[in-house]
N, C-alpha and C positions, 0 to 999 in steps of 0.2 A: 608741605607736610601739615596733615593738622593733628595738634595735640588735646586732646578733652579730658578734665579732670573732674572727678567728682566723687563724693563719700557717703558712705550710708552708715549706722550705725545699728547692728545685728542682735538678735537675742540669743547668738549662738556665742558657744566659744572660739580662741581662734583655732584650732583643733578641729569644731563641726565643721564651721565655715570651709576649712583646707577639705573634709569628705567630701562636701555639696561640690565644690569649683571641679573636683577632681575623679570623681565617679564616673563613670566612663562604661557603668553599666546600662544595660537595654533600656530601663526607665529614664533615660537620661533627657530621649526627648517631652518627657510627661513633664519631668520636673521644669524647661527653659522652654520658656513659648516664642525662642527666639531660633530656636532646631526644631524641623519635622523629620522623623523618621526617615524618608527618602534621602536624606541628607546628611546621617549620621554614619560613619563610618570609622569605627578606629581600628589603625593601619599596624602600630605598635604599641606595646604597652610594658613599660620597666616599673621600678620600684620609684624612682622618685620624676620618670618624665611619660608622655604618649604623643605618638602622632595623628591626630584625625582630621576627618572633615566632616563637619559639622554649618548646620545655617537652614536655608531656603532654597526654593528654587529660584529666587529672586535676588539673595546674597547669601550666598556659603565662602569659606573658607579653608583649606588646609593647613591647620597650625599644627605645632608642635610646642607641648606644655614642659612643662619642668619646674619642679614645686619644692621647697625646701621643709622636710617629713618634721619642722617643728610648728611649722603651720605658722610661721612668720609669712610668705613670700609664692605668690603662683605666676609665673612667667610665660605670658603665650604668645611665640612668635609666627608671624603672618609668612606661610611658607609658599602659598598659592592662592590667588583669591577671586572673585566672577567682576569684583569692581575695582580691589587696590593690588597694587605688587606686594612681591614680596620684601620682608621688610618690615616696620611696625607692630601694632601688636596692641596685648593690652597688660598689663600691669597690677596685681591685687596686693596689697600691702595689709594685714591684718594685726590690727594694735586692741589688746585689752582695753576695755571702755567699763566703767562700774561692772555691771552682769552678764555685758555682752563682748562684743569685739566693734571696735570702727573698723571700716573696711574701706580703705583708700583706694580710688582704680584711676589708672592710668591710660585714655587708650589712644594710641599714633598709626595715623594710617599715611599710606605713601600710595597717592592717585596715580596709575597706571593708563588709565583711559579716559577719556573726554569725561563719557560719564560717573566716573571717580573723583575726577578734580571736581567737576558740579557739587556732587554729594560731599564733598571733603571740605567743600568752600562754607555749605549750610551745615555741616556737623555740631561747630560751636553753637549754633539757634538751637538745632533741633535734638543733638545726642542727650545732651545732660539728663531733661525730662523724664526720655524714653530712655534711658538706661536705669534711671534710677527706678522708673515703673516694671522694667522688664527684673531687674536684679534683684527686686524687694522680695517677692512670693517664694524662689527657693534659698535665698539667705535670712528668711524671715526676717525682715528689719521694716521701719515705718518709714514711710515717703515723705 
């Protein structure tokens, strides 16, 4: 299992931050350069969880979120995946910071396949960077 931790700190409040994580509308692949359109899919949608798939043609996912409406806490577990099992996930933790919100994330993958384990092995080198590049533009926070 590999675990990758890392925090960004947001110019939004933790209240924006919980709409951006959890909008689940059409523009959803505009806002995350990490979903393209062919790849977005949500399957249910309640008041405080959804089930989608969302990603690439080269890594998608079917999670299922569940968010607590105080904008503390967004929880996405890994229900399906083209590289890891099910299982893992990732973790947002949102704490007031002066003007904005720090924004703790949490994410655990569970390798499924040869080439899972590969990528799960390089995760700790290579996630950090790139998630904090991929998560800065719609949390608006600095890198």
């Amino acid at each position: 299992m590999a675990v990758i931790r890392i925090h960004l700190v947001s110019t939004l409040s933790p209240k924006e931050v919980l709409g951006v994580l959890t909008d689940f509308g059409p523009t959803r692949p505009q806002a995350w350069p990490a979903i393209d359109a062919e790849h977005f899919t949500v399957h249910e949608l309640g008041d405080t969880w959804a089930e989608v798939t969302e990603g690439t043609a080269a890594a998608w996912e079917r999670t299922r979120y569940q968010w607590d409406p105080a904008g503390r806490e967004v929880t996405v577990t890994t229900l399906d995946s083209k590289l890891f099992g099910a299982g893992g996930g990732w973790v947002f933790t949102m704490t007031p910071e002066g003007e904005g919100t720090r924004v703790d994330v949490r994410l655990t993958r569970e390798p499924a396949t040869f080439k899972g384990k590969v990528l799960a092995s390089l995760l700790p080198l290579i996630a950090p960077s790139s998630l904090r590049k991929s998560f800065a533009g719609p949390l608006k926070a600095k890198i």
